[in-house]
N, C-alpha and C positions, 0 to 999 in steps of 0.2 A: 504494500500500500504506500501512496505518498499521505505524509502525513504530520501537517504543520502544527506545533504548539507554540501558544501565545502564554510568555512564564512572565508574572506581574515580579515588580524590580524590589518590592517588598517580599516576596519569596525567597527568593535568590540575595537577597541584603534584604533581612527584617532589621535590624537594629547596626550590626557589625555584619562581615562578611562572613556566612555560614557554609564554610570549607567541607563543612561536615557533610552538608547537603549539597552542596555541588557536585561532591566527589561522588557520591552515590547516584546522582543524578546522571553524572557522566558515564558511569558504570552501565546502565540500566539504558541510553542511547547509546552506547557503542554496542551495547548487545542486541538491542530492538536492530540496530541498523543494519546488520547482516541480513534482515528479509524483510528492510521498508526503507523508504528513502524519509529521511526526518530532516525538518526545518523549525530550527528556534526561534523565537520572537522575542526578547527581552523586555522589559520592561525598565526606567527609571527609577520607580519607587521613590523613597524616601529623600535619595540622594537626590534626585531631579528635584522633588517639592522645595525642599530646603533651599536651592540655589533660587529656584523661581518667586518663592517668596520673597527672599532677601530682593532677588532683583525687581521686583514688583516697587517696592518700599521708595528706590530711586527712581521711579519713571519709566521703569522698562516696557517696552510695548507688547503685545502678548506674539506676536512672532518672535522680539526677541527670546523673549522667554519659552517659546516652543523649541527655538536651536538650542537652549541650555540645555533643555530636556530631552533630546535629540543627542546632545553629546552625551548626557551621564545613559542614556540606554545602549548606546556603542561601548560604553564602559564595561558595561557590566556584559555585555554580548562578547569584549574580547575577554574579561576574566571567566565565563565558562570556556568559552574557547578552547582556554591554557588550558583547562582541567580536563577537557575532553582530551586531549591531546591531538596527533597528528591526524586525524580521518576529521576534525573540525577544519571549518574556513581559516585560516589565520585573521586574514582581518574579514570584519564585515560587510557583506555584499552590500552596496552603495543602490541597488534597484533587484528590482525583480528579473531584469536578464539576464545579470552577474550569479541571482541566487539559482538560478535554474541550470545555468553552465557547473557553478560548483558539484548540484545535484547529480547531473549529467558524469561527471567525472568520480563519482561515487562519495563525495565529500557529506558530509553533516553539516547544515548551512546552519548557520550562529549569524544573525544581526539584529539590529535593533529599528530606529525608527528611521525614516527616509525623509519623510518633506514634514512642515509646519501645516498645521492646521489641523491633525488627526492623531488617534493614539497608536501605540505599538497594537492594541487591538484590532483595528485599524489595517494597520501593515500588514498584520498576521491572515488576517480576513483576504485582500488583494490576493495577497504571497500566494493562497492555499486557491482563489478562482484563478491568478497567472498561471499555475502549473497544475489545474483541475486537480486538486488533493482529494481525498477517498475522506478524510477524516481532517478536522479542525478540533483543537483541545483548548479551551481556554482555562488556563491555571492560575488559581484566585487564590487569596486566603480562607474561603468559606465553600462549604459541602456544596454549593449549588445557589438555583436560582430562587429567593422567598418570595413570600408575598410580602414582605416589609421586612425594614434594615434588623437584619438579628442578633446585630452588637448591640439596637435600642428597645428589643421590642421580644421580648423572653417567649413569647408565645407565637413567634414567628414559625411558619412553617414553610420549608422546602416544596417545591417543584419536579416530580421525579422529569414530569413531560410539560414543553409550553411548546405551542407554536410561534412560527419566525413572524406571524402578525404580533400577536402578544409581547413578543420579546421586542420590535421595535412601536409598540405604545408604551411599553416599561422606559424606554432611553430615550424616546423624545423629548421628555419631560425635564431630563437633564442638563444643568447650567451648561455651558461651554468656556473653553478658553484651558490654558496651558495649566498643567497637572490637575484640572479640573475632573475629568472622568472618574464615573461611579463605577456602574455594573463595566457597559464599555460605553464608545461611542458610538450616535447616532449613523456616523458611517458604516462604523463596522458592524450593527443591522440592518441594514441596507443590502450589503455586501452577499452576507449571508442570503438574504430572503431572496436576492435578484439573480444567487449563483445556486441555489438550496444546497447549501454545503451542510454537509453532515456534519453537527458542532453538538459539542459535549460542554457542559461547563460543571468544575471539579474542583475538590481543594489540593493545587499543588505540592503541598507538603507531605501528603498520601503519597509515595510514589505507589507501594502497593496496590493502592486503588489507581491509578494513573494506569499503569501497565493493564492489569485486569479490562478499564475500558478501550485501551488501545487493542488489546489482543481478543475482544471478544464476549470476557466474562460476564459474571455478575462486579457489579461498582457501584461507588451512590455516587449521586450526580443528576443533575438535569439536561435531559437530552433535547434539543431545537429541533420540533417536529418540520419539515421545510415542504412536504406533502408530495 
């Protein structure tokens, strides 16, 4: 299968840099990649917000602040990179042509965001209709898609199944602008419902459960019905 995941940059750096889970992480795609061609999507996380806000504070304009956030997800798309080792891209493919030649050449594509305006979810969403991918995975902090925020709201419940309608009237609603994205961006349902990509949404930090949905199993997670 070709098969993109979109790994949010607070995964991959919750607080400090989690070597721990990297390393494992990189273990579990160089093994998947022997019978699937895999494409990374990083995320900014924490470190992106943190620069954007600061820069917000002097007058920055929200493209500038989208390039900030643009470099700290190259960041962190070249430290998996290193951990994956040699079968990763060394640097990050700069478009979707670059990520597909890598593919081509049996590489594990690692980058992060590409142009201003849109998130690594975003990116991950195109990546996976440029090269018709079988499977999109977007790896969050949380089990799935709720009916309400479930860091505020104790009696939140999970989404095993939504449709790609449902899921873009959940992100319309959503502010915009640089490190702004909630669930994801209103492009990146768009993307989805226009390409019916098969997308899973999952908590990252599971890889166990991560593999299980890639390979078939049973997994928790909400699956994007595309019809």
């Amino acid at each position: 299968m070709k098969i993109v995941i979109s790994i949010g940059g607070s995964i991959l750096v919750p607080d400090e840099i989690d070597m721990s889970y990297a390393k494992y992480l990189a273990e579990m795609m160089n093994e998947i990649s022997k019978k699937n061609q895999i494409s990374i999507v990083t995320g900014g996380g924490r470190l992106a917000r943190k620069y954007i806000e600061n820069a917000r504070k002097f007058g920055a304009s929200e493209i500038f602040c989208d390039l900030i956030g643009i470099t700290a997800t190259k960041l962190n798309a070249r430290l998996l990179s290193a951990v994956i080792g040699e079968k990763a891209t060394l640097e990050p493919p700069k478009d979707f042509i670059g990520a597909l030649k890598a593919l081509n050449f049996g590489k594990i594509v690692v980058m992060g965001g590409t142009h201003p305006g849109h998130s690594t979810d975003a990116v991950a969403a195109l990546l996976a209709e440029y090269i018709r991918a079988d499977l999109l995975i977007n790896a969050s902090n949380v089990e799935g898609i709720y009916d309400k925020d479930p860091k505020e709201h104790k009696d939140a419940k999970m989404k095993e199944r939504l449709t790609v309608e449902e899921l873009v009237d959940m992100v319309s609603a959503y502010p915009m602008g640089a490190g702004k994205y909630e669930l994801m961006d209103i492009l990146a349902a768009k993307i989805i419902q226009r390409s019916r990509i098969k997308t899973i949404f999952l908590n990252g930090r599971d890889l166990g459960n991560m593999r299980n949905a890639i390979e078939g199993r049973e997994f928790k997670g909400t699956i994007i019905e595309s019809g």
